[in-house]
C-alpha positions in Angstrom: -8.9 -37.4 10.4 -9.7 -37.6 14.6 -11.0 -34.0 15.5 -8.1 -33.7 17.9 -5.5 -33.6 15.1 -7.2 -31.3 12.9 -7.2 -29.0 15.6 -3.4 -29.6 16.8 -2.7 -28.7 13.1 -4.5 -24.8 13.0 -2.9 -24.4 16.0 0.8 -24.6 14.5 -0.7 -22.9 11.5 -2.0 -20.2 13.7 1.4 -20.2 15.5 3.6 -19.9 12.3 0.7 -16.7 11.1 2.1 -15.0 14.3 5.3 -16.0 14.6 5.9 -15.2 10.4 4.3 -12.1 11.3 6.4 -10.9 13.7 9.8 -11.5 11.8 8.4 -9.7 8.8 8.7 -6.6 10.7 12.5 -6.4 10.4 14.2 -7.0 6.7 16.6 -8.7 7.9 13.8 -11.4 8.8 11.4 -10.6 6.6 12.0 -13.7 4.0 12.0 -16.4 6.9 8.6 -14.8 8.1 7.4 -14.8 4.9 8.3 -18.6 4.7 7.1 -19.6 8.0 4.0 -18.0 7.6 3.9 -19.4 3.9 4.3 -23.2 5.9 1.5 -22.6 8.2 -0.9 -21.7 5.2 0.0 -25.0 3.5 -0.4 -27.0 7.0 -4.1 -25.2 7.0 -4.9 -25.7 3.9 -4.0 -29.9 4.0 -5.7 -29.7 7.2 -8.9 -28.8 5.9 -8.9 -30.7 3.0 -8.8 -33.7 5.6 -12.3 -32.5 6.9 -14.8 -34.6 6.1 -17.0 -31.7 5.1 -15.3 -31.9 2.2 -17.6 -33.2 -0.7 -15.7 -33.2 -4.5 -11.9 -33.0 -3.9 -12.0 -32.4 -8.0 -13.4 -29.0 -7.9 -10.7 -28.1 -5.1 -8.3 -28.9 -7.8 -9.7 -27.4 -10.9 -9.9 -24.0 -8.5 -6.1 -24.4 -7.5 -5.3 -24.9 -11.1 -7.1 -21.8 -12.4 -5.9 -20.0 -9.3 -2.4 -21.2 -9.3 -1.7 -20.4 -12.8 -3.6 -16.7 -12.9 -1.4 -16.0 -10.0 1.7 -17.8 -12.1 1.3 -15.1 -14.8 1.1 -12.3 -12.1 4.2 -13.1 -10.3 6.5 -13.2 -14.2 4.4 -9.8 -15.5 3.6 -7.5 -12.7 6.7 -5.1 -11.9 7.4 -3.3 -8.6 6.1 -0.3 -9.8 2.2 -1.8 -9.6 2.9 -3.6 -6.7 0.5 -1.7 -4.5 -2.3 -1.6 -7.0 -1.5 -5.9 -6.8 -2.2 -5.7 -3.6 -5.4 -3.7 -3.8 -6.3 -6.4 -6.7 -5.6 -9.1 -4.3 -7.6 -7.9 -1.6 -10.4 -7.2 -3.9 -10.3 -11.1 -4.4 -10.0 -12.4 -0.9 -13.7 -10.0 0.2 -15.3 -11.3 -2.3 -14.2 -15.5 -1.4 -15.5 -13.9 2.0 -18.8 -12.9 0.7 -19.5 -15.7 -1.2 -18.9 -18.1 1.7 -21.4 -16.0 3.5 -24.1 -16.2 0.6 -23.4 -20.0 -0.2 -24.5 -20.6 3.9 -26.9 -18.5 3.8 -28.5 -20.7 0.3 -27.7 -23.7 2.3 -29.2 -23.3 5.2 -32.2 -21.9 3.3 -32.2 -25.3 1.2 -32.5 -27.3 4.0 -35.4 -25.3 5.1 -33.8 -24.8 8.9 -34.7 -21.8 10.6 -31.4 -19.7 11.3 -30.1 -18.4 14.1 -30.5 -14.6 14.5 -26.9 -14.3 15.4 -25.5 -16.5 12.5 -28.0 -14.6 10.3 -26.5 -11.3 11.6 -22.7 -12.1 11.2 -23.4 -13.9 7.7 -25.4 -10.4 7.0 -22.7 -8.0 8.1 -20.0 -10.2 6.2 -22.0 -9.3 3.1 -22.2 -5.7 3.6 -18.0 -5.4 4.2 -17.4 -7.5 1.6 -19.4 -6.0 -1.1 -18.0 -2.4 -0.2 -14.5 -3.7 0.4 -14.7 -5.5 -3.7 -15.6 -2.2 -5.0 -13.4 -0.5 -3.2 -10.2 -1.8 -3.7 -11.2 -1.6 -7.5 -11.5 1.6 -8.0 -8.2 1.9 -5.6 -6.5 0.1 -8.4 -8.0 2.4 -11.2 -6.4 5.1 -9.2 -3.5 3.7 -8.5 -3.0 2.6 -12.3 -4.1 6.4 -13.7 -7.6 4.4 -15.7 -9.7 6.9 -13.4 -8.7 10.1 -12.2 -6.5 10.5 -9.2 -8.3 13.7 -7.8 -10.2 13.3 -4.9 -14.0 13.4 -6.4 -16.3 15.5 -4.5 -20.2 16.3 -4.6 -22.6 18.1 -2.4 -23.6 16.8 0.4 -20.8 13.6 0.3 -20.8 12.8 3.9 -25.0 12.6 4.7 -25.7 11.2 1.7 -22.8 8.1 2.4 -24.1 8.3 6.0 -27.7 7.6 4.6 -27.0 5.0 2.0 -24.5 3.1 5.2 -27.7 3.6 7.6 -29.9 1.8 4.9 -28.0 -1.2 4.6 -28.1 -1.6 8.4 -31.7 -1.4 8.2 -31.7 -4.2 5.1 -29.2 -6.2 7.1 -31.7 -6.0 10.4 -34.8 -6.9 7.8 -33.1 -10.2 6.3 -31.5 -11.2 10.1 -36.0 -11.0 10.8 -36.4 -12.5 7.5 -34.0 -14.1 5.5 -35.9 -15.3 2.7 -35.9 -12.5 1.2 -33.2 -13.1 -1.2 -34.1 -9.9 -3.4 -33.2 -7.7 -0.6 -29.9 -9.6 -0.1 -28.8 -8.4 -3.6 -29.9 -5.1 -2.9 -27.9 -5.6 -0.2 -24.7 -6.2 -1.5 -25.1 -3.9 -4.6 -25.8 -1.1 -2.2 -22.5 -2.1 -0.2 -20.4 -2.0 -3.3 -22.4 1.3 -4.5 -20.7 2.9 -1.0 -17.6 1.5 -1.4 -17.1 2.9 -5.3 -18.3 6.5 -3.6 -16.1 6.2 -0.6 -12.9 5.9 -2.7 -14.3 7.7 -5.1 -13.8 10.7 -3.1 -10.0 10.1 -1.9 -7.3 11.6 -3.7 -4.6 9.3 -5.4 -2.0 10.5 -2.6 -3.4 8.6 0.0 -4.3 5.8 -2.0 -1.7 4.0 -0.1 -3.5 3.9 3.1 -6.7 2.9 1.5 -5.1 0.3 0.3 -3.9 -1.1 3.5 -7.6 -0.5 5.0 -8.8 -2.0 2.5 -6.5 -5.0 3.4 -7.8 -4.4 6.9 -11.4 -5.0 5.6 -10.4 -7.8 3.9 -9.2 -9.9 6.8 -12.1 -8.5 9.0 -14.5 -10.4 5.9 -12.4 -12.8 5.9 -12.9 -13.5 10.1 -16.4 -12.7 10.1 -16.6 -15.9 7.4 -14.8 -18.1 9.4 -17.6 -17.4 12.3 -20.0 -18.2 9.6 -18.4 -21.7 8.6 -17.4 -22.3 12.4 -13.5 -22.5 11.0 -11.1 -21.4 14.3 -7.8 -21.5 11.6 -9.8 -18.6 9.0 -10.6 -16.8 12.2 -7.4 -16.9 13.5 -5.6 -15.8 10.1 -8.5 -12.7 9.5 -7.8 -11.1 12.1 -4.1 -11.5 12.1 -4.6 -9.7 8.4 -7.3 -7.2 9.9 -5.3 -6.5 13.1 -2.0 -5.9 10.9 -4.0 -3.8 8.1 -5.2 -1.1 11.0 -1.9 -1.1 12.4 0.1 -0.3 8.8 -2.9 2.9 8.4 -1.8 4.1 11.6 1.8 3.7 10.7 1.1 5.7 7.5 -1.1 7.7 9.0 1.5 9.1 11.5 4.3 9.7 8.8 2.1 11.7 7.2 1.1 14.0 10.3 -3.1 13.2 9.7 -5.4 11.1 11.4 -7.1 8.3 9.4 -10.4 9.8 9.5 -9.1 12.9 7.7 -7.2 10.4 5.1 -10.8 8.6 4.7 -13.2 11.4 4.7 -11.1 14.8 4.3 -10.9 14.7 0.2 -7.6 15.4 -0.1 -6.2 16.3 -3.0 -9.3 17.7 -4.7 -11.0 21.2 -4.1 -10.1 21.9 -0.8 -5.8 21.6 -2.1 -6.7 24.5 -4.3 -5.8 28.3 -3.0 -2.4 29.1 -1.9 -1.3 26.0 -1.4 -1.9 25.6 -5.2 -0.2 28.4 -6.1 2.7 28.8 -8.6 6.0 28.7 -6.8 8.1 31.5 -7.8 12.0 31.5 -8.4 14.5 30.2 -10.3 15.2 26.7 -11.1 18.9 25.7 -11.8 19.5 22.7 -14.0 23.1 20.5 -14.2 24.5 18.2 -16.8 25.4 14.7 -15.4 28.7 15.2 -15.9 28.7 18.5 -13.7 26.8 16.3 -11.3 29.2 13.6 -11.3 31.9 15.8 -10.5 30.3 16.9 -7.5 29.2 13.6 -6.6 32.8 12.1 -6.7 34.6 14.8 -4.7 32.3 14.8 -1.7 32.7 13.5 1.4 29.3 12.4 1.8 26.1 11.4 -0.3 22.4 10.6 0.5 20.6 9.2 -1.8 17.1 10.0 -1.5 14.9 7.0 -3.5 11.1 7.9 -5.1 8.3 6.7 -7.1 10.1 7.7 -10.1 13.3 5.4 -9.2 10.8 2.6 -8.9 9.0 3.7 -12.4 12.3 3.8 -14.5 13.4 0.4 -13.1 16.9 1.9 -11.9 17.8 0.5 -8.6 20.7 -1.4 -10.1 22.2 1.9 -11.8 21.8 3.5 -8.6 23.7 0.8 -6.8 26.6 0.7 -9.0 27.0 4.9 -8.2 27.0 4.2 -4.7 29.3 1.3 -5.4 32.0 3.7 -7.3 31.2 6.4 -5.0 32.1 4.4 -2.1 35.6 2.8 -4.4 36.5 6.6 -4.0 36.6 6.8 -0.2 33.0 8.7 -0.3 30.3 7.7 2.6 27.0 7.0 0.8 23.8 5.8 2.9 20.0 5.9 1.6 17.5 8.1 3.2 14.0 6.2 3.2 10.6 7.9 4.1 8.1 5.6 5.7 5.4 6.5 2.7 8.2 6.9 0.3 6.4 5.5 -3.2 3.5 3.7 -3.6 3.5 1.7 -0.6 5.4 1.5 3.1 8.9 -0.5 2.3 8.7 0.1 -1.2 11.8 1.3 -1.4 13.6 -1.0 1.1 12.7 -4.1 -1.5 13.2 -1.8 -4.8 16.9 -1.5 -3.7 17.3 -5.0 -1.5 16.5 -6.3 -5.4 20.3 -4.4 -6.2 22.2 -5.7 -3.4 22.0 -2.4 -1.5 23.1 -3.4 1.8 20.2 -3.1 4.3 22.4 -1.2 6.8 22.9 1.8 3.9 18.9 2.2 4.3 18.5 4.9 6.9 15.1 5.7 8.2 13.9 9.1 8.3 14.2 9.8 12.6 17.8 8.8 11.8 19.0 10.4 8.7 17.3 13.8 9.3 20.1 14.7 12.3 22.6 14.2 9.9 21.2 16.0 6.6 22.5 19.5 7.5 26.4 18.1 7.4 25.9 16.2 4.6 27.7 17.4 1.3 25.4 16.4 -1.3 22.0 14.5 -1.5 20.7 12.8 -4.4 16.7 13.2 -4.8 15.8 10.1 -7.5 12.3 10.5 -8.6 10.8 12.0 -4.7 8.9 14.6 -4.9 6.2 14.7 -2.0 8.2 13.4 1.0 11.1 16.1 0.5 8.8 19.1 0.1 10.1 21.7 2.8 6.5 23.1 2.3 5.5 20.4 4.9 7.2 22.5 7.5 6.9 26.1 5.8 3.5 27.1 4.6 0.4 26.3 6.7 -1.8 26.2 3.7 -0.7 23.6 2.0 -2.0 20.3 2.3 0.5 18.2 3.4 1.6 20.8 5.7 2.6 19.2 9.4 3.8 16.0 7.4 7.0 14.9 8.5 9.9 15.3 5.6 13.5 14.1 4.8 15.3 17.9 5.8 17.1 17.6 2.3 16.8 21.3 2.0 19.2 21.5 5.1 22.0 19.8 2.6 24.5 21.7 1.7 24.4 20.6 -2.1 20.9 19.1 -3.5 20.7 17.5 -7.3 17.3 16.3 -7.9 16.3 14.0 -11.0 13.7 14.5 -12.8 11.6 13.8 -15.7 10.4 17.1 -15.4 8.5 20.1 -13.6 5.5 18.0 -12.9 4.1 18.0 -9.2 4.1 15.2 -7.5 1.0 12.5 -6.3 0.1 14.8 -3.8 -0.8 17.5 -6.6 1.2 20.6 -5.0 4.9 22.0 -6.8 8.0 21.5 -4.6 9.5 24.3 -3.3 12.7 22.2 -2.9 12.9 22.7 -6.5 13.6 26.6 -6.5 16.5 26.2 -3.9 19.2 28.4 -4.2 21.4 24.7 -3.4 19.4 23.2 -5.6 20.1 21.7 -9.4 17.7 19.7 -11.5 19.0 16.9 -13.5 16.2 16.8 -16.1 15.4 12.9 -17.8 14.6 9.3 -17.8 16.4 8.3 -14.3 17.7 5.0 -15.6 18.9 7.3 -18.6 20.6 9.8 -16.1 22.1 7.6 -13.6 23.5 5.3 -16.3 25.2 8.7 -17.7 26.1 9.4 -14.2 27.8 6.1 -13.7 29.8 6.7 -17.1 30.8 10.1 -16.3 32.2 8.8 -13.0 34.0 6.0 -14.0 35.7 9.1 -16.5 37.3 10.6 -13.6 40.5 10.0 -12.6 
């Protein structure tokens, strides 16, 4: 194909990346982003296979075919509820196509016996290194994320130099194979030491802000996956990289901010392991006040208004249809209901927006957090499903706790609260709730799919 039409074609494919981009930033175009960017993939992705660089077309397919169906089988058994640790998977994945790129031109060029340029050498070098650590990484994110390791933030003396020392090494490898790149035994070192740091930097992060990790991790990812297009001279995988690395930084921040801490405390602060011990650690006391779901249906159905306030646990039971058949009776009964949604609300931002888009909730019921909070002290009842964390008036009350400064849904401003619950177990941030031991407050103990079906029969009972 002439030169001039392969690149005509990654420049619509770049232009659908952005423009897809841009309308996933709104749910209401989020699917036609998703779309358009899905079209400019698949105009890349013909495009390149019309390079002539291309050598066996049959090991192209026999890689789509394995790919294509692994991912086949992910899309009918992976529920919403491991979503994020998906993602991490995924991610995982797409470093280590980066860093394989980045050895395979590295061999090549080697093979041909060509001296390589310093700069190439350097790029192919430093594509190793954030691959490597990015791989392990979002690995042991996913053990995290899927309770196979342990959640806590791990921590060990002198965590910080000894990273710093082991990062400073491989920059001194890296410099040593861009003098000599023979060296091939030092480029495994290489990449064994990268993933060595990234298992010890994640290592160290609690479970809580897994999350964010996560999307720098996805941040990583498209950096690798730019840094290989420089190495195999590809404008469309440069393009796309650091669309993915751009948007991956900018998610952190996001996060970052609804959680009231800076990245670098997210990334090197431990949180969630020794240092969330001490008061902030220590037992709440008060009384708790449990309710039956027919008590709580009562109250639901004679309000004026309801929040519903969607968690982790929602997600975990699978109930966002039981919950959107309350609001729907609720609402038959002349009773305003509207969905409070925290930015980090469950395992990943917008979570919850396509947990409850799955029911038919109506995207206008979904109230973001600036909005809802002005409206939370006149409110007659709010329904906590499965949050724990993000409605923790601790977060404004006591400065030793850790996730003290953290913006919150003001749910303890309500004037009734009912809170569902499996049971008295803190939540991923590792610190009790002192929303819990309000005097407003009644705990509706049990599965929630359980509890809001038995809520949804107990309304339907009234008259």
């Amino acid at each position: 194909m002439d030169r001039a039409i392969l690149d005509l074609a990654y420049l619509v494919a770049a232009l659908c990346f952005i423009t897809g981009l841009k309308r996933m930033s709104g749910p209401k175009t989020a699917r036609a982003g998703n779309g358009l960017s899905a079209i400019g993939m698949l105009i890349a992705v013909v495009a390149t296979l019309c390079e002539h660089s291309i050598v066996e077309y049959w090991q192209i397919a026999v890689g789509a075919l394995i790919g294509g169906s692994i991912g086949a089988i992910m899309v009918k058994r992976v529920k919403m509820t491991s979503m994020p640790q998906l993602v991490a998977v995924l991610h995982g994945f797409g470093s280590a196509a980066a860093g394989l790129v980045a050895a395979a031109e590295l061999i090549a060029e080697l093979a041909h016996g060509g001296t390589i340029d310093p700069v190439h050498n350097g790029i192919i070098q430093f594509t190793a290194i954030l691959s490597s650590l990015t791989v392990a990484g979002s690995f042991v994110a996913y053990g995290k994320l899927e309770e196979k390791i342990t959640g806590r933030a791990v921590d060990w003396p002198l965590r910080h130099p000894l990273n710093a020392l082991l990062f400073l090494g491989l920059l001194a490898i890296g410099a040593y194979l861009v003098h000599d790149p023979t060296q091939m035994g030092w480029f495994v070192v290489l990449n064994v030491g990268a993933a060595l740091l990234g298992v010890l930097l994640v290592l160290s992060i609690g479970g809580a802000d897994m999350p964010v990790v996560v999307s720098v991790l996805n941040s990583y990812a498209g950096i690798a996956g730019a840094l290989a297009g420089f190495v195999i001279d590809s404008t469309v995988l440069i393009i796309t990289g650091a669309l993915v690395g751009a948007s991956g930084m900018i998610l952190s921040r996001i996060m970052c901010k609804a959680m009231n801490r800076s990245l670098a405390n997210v990334l090197f602060g431990s949180f969630g392991g020794d240092e969330a011990k001490g008061p902030a650690g220590a037992t709440i006391t008060g009384t708790i006040r449990s309710t039956t779901a027919e008590d709580a249906a009562q109250l639901l159905a004679y309000s004026n208004s309801v929040v519903i306030v969607p968690g982790y646990g929602l997600a975990v039971a699978q109930a966002q249809h039981q919950v959107s058949e309350l609001a729907q009776l609720l609402e038959k009964r002349g009773v305003d209901v509207k969905y409070a949604i925290h930015p980090v609300a469950g395992r990943m931002p917008g979570h919850m927006n396509v947990l409850l888009a799955e029911a038919n909730v109506p995207y206008d019921k979904l109230v973001e957090m600036e909005r809802i909070n002005g409206e939370l002290d006149r409110t007659e009842v709010v329904l906590v499903i499965g949050a724990n964390d993000v409605v923790n008036p601790a977060a404004r009350s006591n400065p030793q706790s850790p996730i003290y400064g953290m913006p919150i849904l003001d749910v303890d401003k309500s004037k009734n609260i009912i809170v569902m619950k499996r049971g008295m177990n803190p939540g991923f941030a590792g610190i009790e709730n002192e929303l819990f031991y309000n005097p407003r407050t009644r705990m509706l103990f049990g599965d929630a799919k359980a509890s809001l079906t038995k809520l949804v029969e107990e309304t339907k009972a009234i008259e």
